[in-house]
N, C-alpha and C positions, 0 to 999 in steps of 0.2 A: 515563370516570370523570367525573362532574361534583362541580366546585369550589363550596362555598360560602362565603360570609364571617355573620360575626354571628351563625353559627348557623343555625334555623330561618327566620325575617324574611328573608332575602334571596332573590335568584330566582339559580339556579343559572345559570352559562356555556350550557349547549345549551338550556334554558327562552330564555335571552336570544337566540341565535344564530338560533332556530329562528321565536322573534315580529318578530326583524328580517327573517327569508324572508317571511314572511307580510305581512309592512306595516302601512299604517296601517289601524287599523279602519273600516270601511264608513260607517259615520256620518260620520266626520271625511274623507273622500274628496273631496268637493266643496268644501270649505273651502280645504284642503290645494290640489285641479288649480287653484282660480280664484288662488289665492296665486302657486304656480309658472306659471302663464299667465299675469302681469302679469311675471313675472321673464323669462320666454322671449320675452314680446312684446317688452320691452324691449331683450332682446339680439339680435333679430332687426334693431332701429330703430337703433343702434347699431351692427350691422354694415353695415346700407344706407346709413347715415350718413357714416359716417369712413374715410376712405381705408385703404385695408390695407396692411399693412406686410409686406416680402418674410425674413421672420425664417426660416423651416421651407423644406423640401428639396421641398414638397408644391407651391409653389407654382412648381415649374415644370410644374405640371401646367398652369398658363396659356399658356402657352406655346405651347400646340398646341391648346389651344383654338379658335373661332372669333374674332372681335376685339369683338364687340358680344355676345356672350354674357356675360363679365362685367359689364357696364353692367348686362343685361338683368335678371342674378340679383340685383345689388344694388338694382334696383329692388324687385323682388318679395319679396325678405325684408324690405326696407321693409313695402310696402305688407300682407304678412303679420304682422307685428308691430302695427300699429295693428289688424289685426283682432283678433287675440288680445287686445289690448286692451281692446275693445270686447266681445270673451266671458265676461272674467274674472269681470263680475258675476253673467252667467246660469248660466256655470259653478257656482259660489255656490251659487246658487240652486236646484242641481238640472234647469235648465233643459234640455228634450230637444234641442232646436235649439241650442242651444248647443255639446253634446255633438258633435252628428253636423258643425257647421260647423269646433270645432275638431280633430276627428280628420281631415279633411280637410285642415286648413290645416299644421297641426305637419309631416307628411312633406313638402310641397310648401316650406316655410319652411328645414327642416333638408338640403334637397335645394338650395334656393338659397343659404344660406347656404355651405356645403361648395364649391360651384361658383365662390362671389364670394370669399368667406377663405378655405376649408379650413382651418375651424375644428372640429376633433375636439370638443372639450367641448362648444361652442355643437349639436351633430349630436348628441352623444351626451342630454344636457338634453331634446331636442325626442322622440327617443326615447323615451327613460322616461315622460316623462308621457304619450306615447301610447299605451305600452301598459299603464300606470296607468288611463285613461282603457275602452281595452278593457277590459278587466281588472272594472273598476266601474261597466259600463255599464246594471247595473240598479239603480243610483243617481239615474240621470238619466232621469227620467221624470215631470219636472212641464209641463204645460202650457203655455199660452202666457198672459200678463198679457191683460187688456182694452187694449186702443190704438185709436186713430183714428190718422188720417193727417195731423193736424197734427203729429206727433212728426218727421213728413219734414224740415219747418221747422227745427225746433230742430236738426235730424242736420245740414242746411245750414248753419246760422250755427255749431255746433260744431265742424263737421268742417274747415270753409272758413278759420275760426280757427287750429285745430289744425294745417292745411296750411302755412298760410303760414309762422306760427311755427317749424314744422320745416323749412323751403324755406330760412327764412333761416340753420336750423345748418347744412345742407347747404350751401348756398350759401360760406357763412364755414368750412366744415371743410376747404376743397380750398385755401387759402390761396397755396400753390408753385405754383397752375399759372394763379391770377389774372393778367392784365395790367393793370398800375398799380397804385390804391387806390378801389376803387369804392365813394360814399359808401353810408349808409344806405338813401336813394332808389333809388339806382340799383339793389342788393341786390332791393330790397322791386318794384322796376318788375318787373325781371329773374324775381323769382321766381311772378310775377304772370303774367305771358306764359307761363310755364314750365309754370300748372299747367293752360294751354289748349293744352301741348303748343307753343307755340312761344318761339325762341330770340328772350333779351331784352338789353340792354344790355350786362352784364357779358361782357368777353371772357376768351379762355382760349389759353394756349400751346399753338401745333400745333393750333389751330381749336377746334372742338367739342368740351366736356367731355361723353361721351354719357352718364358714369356720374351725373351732375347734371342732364343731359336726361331722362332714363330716369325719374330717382324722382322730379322734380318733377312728368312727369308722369302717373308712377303715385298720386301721392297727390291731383291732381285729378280723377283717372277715381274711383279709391275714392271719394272726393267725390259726384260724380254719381253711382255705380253704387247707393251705398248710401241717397242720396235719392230717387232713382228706382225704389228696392226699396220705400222706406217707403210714398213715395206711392202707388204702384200695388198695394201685397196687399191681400186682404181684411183687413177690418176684424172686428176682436174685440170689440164693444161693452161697456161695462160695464153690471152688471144692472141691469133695472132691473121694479120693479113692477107686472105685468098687471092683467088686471081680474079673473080669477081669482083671484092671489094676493090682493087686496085685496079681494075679497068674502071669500074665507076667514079673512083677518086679521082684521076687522069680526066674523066670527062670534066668533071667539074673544075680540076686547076685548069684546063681548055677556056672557060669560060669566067671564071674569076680570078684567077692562078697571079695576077698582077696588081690584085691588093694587097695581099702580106707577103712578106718576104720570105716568111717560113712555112707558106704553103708547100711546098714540096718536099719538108720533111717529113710530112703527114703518110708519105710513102713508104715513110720505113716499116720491113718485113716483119718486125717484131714488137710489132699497135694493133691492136685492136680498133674497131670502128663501130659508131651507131650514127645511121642515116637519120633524117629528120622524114617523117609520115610520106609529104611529097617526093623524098628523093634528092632535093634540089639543095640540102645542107647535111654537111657532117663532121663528128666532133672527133677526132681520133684519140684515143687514151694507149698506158700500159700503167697493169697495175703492180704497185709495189708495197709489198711489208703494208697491205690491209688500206692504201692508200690509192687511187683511180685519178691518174694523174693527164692532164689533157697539157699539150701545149701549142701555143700559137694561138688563133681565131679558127674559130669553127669556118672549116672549106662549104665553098659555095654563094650563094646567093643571103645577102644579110638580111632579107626578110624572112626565109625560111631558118637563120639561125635558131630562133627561138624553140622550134618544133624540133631541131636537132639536140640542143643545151638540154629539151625536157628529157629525151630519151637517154640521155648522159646518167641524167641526175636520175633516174626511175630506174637506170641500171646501178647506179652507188648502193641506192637505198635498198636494191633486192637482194644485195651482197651484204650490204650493212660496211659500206667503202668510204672512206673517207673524200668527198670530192675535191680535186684543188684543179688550179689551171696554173703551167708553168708559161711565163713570156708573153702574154699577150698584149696587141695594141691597146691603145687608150681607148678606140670603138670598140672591140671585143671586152676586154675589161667593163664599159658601159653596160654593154649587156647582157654581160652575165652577171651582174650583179642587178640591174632591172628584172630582169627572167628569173632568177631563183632568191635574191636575198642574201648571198654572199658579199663580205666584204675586200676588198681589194686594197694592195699595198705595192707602190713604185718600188720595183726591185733593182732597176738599173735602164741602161739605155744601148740602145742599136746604135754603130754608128752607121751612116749609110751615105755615100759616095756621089753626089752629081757629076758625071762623064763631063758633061760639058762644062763645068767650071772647075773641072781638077789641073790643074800645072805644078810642074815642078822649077818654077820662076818664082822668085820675090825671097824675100828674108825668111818665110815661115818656114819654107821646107829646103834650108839651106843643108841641117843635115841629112836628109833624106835623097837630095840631089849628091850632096859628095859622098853619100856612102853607096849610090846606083853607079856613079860612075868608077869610083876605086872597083868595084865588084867587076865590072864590065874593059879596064886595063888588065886586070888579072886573067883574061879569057872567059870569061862565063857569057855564053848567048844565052840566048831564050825561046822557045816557042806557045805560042798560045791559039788555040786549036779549040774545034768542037771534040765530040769523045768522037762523033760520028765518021768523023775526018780520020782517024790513027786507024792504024792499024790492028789487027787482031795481036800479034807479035809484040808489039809497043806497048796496047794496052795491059797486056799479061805481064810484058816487063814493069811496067809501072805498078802494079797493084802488090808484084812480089816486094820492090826497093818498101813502098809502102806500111806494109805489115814488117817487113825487118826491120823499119827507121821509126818505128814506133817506141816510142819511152817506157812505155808498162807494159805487163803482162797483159791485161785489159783492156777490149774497144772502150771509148771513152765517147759520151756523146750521147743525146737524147734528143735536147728542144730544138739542135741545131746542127744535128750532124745525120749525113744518110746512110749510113754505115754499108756503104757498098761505092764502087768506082767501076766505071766502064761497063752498066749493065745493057743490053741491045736496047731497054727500054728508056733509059736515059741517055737516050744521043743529044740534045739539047745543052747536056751537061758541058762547060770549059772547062779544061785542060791547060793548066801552065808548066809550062817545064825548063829548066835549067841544067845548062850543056857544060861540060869540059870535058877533055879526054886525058882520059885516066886508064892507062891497060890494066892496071893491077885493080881499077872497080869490077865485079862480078854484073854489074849492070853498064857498061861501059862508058857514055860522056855524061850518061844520066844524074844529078848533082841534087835535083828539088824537085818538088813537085806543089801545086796547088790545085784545087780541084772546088770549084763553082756548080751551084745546083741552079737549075732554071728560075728565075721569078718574073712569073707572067712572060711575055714576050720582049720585052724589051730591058730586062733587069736580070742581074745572077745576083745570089749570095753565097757566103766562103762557104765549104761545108769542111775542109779538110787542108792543113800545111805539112808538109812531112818534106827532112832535108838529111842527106849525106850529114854524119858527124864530123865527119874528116872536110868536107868544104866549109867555104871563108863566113863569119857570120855576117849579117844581114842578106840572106836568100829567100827570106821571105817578103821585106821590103823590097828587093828588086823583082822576084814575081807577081805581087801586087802593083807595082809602080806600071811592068811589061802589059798585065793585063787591063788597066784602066786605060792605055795609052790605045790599045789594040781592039777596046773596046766601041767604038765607033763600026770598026769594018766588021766588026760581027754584029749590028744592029742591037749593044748595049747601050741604056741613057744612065740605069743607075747600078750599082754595085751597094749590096751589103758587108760591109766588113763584120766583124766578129762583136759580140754582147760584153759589153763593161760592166759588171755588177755593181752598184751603188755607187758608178761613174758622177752622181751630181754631188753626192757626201765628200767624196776624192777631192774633185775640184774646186767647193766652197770654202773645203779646211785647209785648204793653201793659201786660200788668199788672205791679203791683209784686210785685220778687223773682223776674224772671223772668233766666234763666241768661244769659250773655252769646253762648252759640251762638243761640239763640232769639232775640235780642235782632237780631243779625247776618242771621240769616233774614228775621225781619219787616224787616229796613229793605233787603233784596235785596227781597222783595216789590214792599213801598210802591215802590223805584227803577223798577221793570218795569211799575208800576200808570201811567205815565207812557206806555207802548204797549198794556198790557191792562188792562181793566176788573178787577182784580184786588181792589183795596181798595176802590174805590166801590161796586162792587155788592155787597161785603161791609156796607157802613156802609149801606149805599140798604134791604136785605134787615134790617139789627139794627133800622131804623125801626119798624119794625110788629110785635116782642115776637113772633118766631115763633119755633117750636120746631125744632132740625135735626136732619136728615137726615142720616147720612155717605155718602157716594156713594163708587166704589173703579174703579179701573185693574186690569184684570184682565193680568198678560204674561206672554211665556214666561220671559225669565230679562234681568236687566238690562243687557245690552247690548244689548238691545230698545229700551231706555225713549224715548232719543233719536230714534230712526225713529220711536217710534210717534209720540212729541209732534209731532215736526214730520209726519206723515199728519195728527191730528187737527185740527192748527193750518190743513193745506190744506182739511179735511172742512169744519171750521166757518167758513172765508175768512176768513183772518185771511192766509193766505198764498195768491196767486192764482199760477201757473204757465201757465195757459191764454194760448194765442195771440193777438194784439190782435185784436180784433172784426170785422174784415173779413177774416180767414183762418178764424173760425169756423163749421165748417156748423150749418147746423138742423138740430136734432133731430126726424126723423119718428117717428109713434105708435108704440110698441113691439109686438113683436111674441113673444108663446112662443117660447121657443126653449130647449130642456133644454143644461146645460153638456156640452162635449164630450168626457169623460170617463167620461158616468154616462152607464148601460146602463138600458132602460127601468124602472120600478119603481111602474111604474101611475099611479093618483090623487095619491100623494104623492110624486112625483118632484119630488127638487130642479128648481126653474125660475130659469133666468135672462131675458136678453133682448141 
């Protein structure tokens, strides 16, 4: 007989009894193991840790045991526990390898642990999620991340960290069986020796503590074992660009290249691409920190977008990637939120330039006209040019001033920048440049530089500013003023200027009557404009009366938003994580190479590299 309450509305007693036999739903499985495999790692590290207490009748099973077998299991459910640690994310994630390493580890952890405590609960925990694990093992079935093998590096300084740090609770948990008071040094010596497997300063009643032996130096072998994994597997490269996929991309900016502006940064050398079934659309990503990050509007033809968007999304999901899209128009934004179900959020605005209504006449751009012309009495020309037109010589001078006049260590730039100048393939490309003569410059009248990528035929957008320290400021404002003036005789009508981020929050919270959250916003803003170009290149972009753009964040759902900010913020080098410079390999020429997932599918096979 089943019981209800309320009526109708409620879920009867065997409805409830019967969805508790069954579990949790298949979607939330991976969420759910990587959660309980942080709890089980821990109580694995915690029984290898702290002395056992002879509380239960169980434990004269020690008794007859051998004498180093305890030590030995209390090592191992240590050193089991930090790995489960280290699965919990890939678990997460869906990750295949993660799956098959901790079904592996859980019996061997819960087998050690029972040996060292004979702890029912802690046996019975490592159980269930293992056969939770079986149970949902067609959950786990994403691929493996792009990696190099400096990540061996970073698993050394973390794990080496991580060792000691726990060496010294171990150390400090055995307290009753220390001789004297050994200070902090002696501790940190002790444990130091301990995790190259030999015995250090600290002594112990009745000689050798083996169970403090054992796991100090089980956590310097995991140490080794799992830097010596990183270093040594093959390598997963992240995608990158053929020449194939870039003569077909080219075909396609040929032919639509003059609806978005940021079609041609789809070019850059280091995005990956997946074509759409026909050919006729493509979505370019790079992925970062677990994140598959697109920006702009998928190139090509907008009816085949959607065939493109699928095979985006059908490569997230075979990686287990988090999808986002950075910049896109308010039609791109449309549809990728129609096409998969993501939701979308106005990140800022383009501003972008009509040739034919720009002047430097009237009140608005009064100081932009006196600060072109004070520039231009001090000596400064200008020229503005296709790349096609310079010279071999010229172009090399400018790329070197370039990379010297650069502010970071760091190329900077992703949704909007082509991280290349003067390539044969981009002669299309504009060229601004600013002159005075200077003997003592290494590049001689050379002073600025700007540099425009194609959009469509009749339109460029900025891609890059870079200017002498030692010349007069505003060089950028007079080579965008040179190039919109000059833009006519090279058959430009529009110009894109540079992305204002949260450019209409800026604007609302200055005006009069504006609410006090708004108020509060804009002045979070302005605070942060102190690490990003946030309000300058807001105010840098209002100089020149352009009309904007809204550009949009494409994501799955808002506990995304943070991964993705900080992916994008690594995309554009704003944030570097890469290894110091002399652990960096070179990059050799890429080569085809389809992802490992997809089964052949002819001409327009997703390609990686």
């Amino acid at each position: 007989m089943s019981v209800t309450v309320d009526g109708d509305k409620s879920e009867s007693v065997p409805s409830r009894m019967s969805r508790l036999l069954r579990g949790p739903r298949a979607e939330k499985v991976p969420s759910l193991v990587g959660t309980a495999c942080t709890f089980i790692g821990l109580i694995d590290i915690a029984a290898g840790v702290f002395p056992r207490f002879r509380t239960s009748r169980m434990h004269a099973v020690a008794e007859v045991l051998p004498g180093t077998l305890g030590p030995l299991s209390a090592a191992l459910s240590l050193g089991v526990g930090v790995l489960l640690l280290l699965l919990a994310h890939g678990l997460k994630r869906h990750k295949r390898r993660a799956w098959r390493a901790a079904v592996i580890l859980l019996p061997v952890g819960a087998a050690a642990q029972f040996v060292y405590r004979h702890s029912v609960i802690g046996v019975l925990f490592s159980l269930l999620l293992l056969a939770l694990l079986l149970r949902h093992r067609g959950e786990f079935a994403a691929l493996p991340d792009p990696r190099s093998r400096w990540k061996a590096l970073a698993n050394f300084v973390l794990m080496g960290a991580g060792s000691i740090a726990l060496g010294l609770v171990i150390v400090s948990a055995h307290p009753g069986k220390v001789v004297g008071s050994p200070g902090l040094s002696d501790r940190l010596e002790h444990v130091l020796y301990g995790l190259f497997g030999v015995e250090g300063p600290v002594g112990y009643r009745g000689g050798v503590d083996w169970t403090v032996g054992y796991s100090l130096g089980a956590l310097g072998l995991l140490t080794a074992i799992t830097t010596i994994y990183l270093a040594f597997r093959p390598e997963h490269p992240v995608a990158r660009l053929t020449e194939d996929d870039e003569s077909r991309l080219r075909a396609l900016l040929d032919k639509h290249g003059g609806r978005d502006s940021l079609g041609h940064f789809a070019l850059r050398r280091d995005k990956g691409v997946v074509f759409s079934p026909s050919g006729k659309a493509a979505v370019c990503y790079r992925v970062v920190s677990g994140v598959m990050l697109a920006s702009g509007d998928p190139i090509g033809d907008v009816e085949a977008w959607p065939g493109a968007i699928e095979r985006f999304m059908d490569e997230a999901k075979a990686h287990s990637w988090t999808p986002a899209v950075m910049g896109c128009s308010e039609t791109g934004g449309e549809v990728w939120t129609r096409e998969t179900g993501l939701d979308a959020l106005e990140l800022g605005d383009e501003a972008v330039v009509d040739v034919a209504d720009f002047s430097l006449t009237g009140r608005a751009m009064r100081n932009v006209r006196q600060m072109v012309k004070r520039i231009e009495r001090n000596g400064y020309t200008t020229r503005v040019r296709r790349a096609r037109d310079l010279s071999d010589g010229e172009l090399e001078r400018i790329r070197r001033a370039a990379a010297d006049w650069r502010g970071t260590d760091t190329e900077r730039g992703f949704s909007m920048a082509l991280g290349r100048i003067g390539d044969p393939a981009d002669g299309d490309a504009v060229i601004a440049t600013a002159h005075k003569e200077d003997p003592d410059s290494p590049y001689g009248d050379l002073k600025a530089i700007i540099h425009f990528v194609p959009w469509g035929t009749d339109g460029m957008s900025l891609e890059l500013m870079r200017r002498d320290r030692s010349a007069d400021p505003g060089m950028n404002e007079l080579l965008i003023v040179a190039a919109l003036q000059a833009s006519p005789k090279l058959g430009i009508e529009r110009v894109s200027l540079n992305f204002a981020m949260f450019r209409s929050a800026l604007a609302r919270g200055e005006k009069l009557g504006a609410g006090p959250v708004l108020r509060v916003w804009r002045g979070l803003l302005v605070f942060l404009s102190r690490w990003f170009q946030i309000e300058s290149l807001y105010k840098f972009n209002a100089k020149f009366q352009p009309r904007w753009e809204p550009r949009f964040v494409v994501y799955r759902n808002a506990r995304d938003l943070p991964r993705i900010g900080f992916a994008a913020m690594q995309a554009e080098g704003f944030v570097d994580l890469a290894p110091p410079r002399p652990f960096r390999r070179r990059s050799s020429a890429p080569t085809a190479r389809p992802c490992a997932h997809l089964a052949p599918r002819g001409e327009h096979e997703v390609r990686a590299a």
